[in-house]
C-alpha positions, 0 to 999 in steps of 0.5 A: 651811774650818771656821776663817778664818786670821787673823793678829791684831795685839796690840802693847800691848793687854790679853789675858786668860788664866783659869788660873794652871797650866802650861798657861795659861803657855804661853798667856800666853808666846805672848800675851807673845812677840806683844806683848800686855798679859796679865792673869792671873786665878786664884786661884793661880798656878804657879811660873813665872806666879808668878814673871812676876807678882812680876817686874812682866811681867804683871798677877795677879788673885787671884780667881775668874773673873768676868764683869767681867774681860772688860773692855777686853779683845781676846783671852780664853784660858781654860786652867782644869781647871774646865769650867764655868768655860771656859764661862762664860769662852767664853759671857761673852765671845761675849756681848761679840765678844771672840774666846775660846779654851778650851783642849782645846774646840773646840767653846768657842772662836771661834777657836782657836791654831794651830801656828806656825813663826815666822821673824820677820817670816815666820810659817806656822800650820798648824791642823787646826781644833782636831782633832787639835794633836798632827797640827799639831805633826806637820807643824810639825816636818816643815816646819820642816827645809824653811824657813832660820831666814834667810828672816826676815832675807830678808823685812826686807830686801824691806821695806827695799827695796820702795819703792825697787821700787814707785819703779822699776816703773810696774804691780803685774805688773812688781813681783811679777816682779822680786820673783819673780826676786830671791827664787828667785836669788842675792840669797836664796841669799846671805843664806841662806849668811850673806852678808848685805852681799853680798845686800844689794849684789847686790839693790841693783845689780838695782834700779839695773839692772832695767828695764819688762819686754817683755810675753810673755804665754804659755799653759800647757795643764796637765792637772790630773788626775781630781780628787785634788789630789796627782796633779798633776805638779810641773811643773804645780804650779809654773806653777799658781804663777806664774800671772796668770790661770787659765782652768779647766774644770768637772771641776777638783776646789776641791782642785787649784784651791786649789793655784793662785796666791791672787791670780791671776784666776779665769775658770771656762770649764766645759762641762757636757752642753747648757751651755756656759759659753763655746763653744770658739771663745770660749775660744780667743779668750780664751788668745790675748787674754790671752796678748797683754796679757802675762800668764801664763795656765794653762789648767787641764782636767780630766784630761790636756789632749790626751784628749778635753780639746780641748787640741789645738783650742786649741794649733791657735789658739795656735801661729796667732796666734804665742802661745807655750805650753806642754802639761803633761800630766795623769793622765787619768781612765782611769789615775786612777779605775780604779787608785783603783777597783781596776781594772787597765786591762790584765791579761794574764790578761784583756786584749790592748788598751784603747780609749777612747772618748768616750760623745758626740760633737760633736752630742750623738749618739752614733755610735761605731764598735761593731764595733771597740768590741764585740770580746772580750779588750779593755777599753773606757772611756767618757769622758763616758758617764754620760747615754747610758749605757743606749745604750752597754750596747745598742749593745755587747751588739747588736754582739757583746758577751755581756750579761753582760760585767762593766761599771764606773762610776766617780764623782768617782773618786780624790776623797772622794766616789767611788763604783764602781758595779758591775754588766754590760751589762745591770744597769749603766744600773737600778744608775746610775738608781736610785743617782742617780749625778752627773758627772763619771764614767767607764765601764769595760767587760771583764772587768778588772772583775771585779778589783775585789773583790779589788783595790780598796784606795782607801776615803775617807770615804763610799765606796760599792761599788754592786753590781748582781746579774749577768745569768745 
């Protein structure tokens, strides 16, 4: 995150803009509209801050800008076509901890002004941290269809009511609960339709109706996909919503875990080869302690929670102990990373089945059945296989498989960071150890593989095709 979103509070306080053109008008009507005491400097001023000037609405100083003027001020706006006038401004003020922005510089500003949809108490900024504005406007203008000019009417009607709720309930659960239900039902959908006293009577009435919920705690087993934080189900996006407590893995990418709910509690559970944050019997024990206090927990895994995710082992405990849950099920790693390497899984001029197998099992070995693995017209993706690599390349070509057979490896596929190491059976382990590949990653074996050169179409920033030469 390049910029902290910060909303400022200017009610009555002296801002200062350096320009006296169109453009510093515009930043002189956003600083107005939020209540700030603007200065304008310049030595002249454009029709309508002329026009402001003379109307008393804002304080006109007819001069070059000079160190002076930062004075007393909280905010400094520097809009002039003269770039080392905006520098000076931007380092004058940095010097004095006044947060600046210079127009069109990025690089200038400690801070800079996002693009706003303003519903009165109800704001959203949307910035792209000075990037592209036009981009910003963009996703203003698209958002702006999806959220009622009302919901600012709504917003003062919860504050008018929230200490009359704070009064009713006896812990910040049981608020946010009730809030939540009064803000997805009828009170919103009539205020939204223009009934604003019938709203207000119905809230009033839930108010004197609503009594301290029962706790019901409940577990959501949701698969969150191979890292792309635009895989996720909405389904499970809306319970990451509702969520009081979010148990996650290590191979949840920072994208999806930023989709979770700001104020609910975080407790990484992540396994990584010969480290284990918490044992699984641990992370049992926890759904079902926290699911007992009443709260709503989401156990959040890597991929789908019921391929090779232990989402059945937890279940197990769960449905024991009487909790109930639910299982949202994930984009696995399989599907995710090869369709984003180009990779069809199954193809009917190549393939008759697809197997999956995990690269270790309980005690770290790796003791699969080869035979039935090492058989032609098949693809075989390995879970978990980036450390025995080498020994998964032997055992096939051991068992049956030519060592020429075209070989994958997938890492941090479907985010930025993917890379696709192509090579076979014999070239895959030297191209992984020389290109220090790192976790997590998934290994496809057959010959879909040799699609990817003509199939691959995912190409985020810094992406990489490591190919090894062939054997024979």
């Amino acid at each position: 995150m390049k910029f902290l979103p910060i909303f400022m509070n200017i009610q009555g306080q002296s801002c200062l803009v350096v320009g006296g053109g169109k453009i510093a008008a515009r930043k002189v009507f956003m600083l107005q509209r939020a209540g700030g005491a603007v200065t304008v400097v310049a030595p002249q001023l454009c029709s309508e801050l002329q026009e402001r000037a003379e109307k008393g609405e804002l304080t006109h100083l007819a001069e070059v800008f000079a160190p002076v003027h930062i004075d007393q001020q909280v905010v400094v706006i520097a809009a002039t076509d003269d770039e080392a006038i905006n520098r000076q401004v931007s380092e004058t003020a940095k010097q004095h901890g006044i947060p600046v922005n210079v127009v069109d510089s990025p690089s200038l500003c400690s801070f800079i002004v996002p693009s706003t949809i303003d519903r009165d108490p109800v704001q959203i900024a949307i910035s792209t941290g000075g990037a592209s504005p036009v981009l910003a406007r963009l996703l203003r203008s698209r958002l702006e269809t999806f959220i009622p000019s009302a919901y600012g009417r709504l917003a003062r009607l919860v504050e008018s009511y929230r200490e009359k709720v704070k009064q009713k309930f006896a812990t910040s659960n049981e608020i946010r609960g009730f809030w939540e239900k009064i803000l997805e039902g009828p009170v919103a959908d009539l205020l939204i339709a223009g009934k604003d006293k019938a709203a207000k009577d119905t809230l009033q009435r839930a108010i004197d109706e609503a009594g301290a919920p029962e706790p019901c705690g409940e577990v959501y087993l949701v698969g969150a996909g191979p890292g792309d934080p635009d895989l996720l189900t909405f389904r499970a996006l809306r319970l990451m919503q509702q969520a009081d407590v979010v148990v996650y893995d290590r191979l949840v990418s920072a994208g999806v875990l930023d989709m979770v709910r700001r104020d609910a509690e975080f407790i990484y559970a992540g396994k990584e080869r010969n480290k284990h944050t918490l044992k699984q019997e641990s992370i049992n024990a926890l759904l079902v302690r926290l699911a007992k206090e009443g709260k709503k927990v989401v156990r959040l895994k890597g991929g789908d929670p019921f391929i090779f995710g232990r989402g059945g082992e937890e279940i197990e405990t769960l449905m024991e102990e009487g909790i109930e849950f639910q299982v949202v099920p994930g984009i696995t790693a399989a599907a995710g990373c090869a369709a984003y390497a180009g990779i069809p899984l199954t193809h009917r001029d190549y393939v008759q089945s697809c197997t999956f197998a995990t690269g270790h099992l309980k005690d770290g070995s790796i003791d699969l059945n080869w035979s039935a693995l090492a058989q032609p017209g098949q693809t075989v993706v390995f879970y978990m296989g980036l450390h025995g690599v080498g020994e998964l390349c032997k055992q096939l070509v051991q068992h049956g498989l030519p060592a020429t057979t075209p070989a994958a490896l997938v890492e941090k596929g479907t985010t930025q960071q993917q890379r696709v190491h192509i090579g076979d059976l014999t070239t895959l382990p030297e191209l992984v150890a020389r290109n220090k590949v790192e976790a997590p990653t998934l290994i496809i074996v057959g010959e879909v593989v040799k699609l990817h050169d003509k199939l691959a179409w995912f190409e985020p920033d810094g992406q990489e095709t490591m190919d090894y030469p062939v054997s024979g």
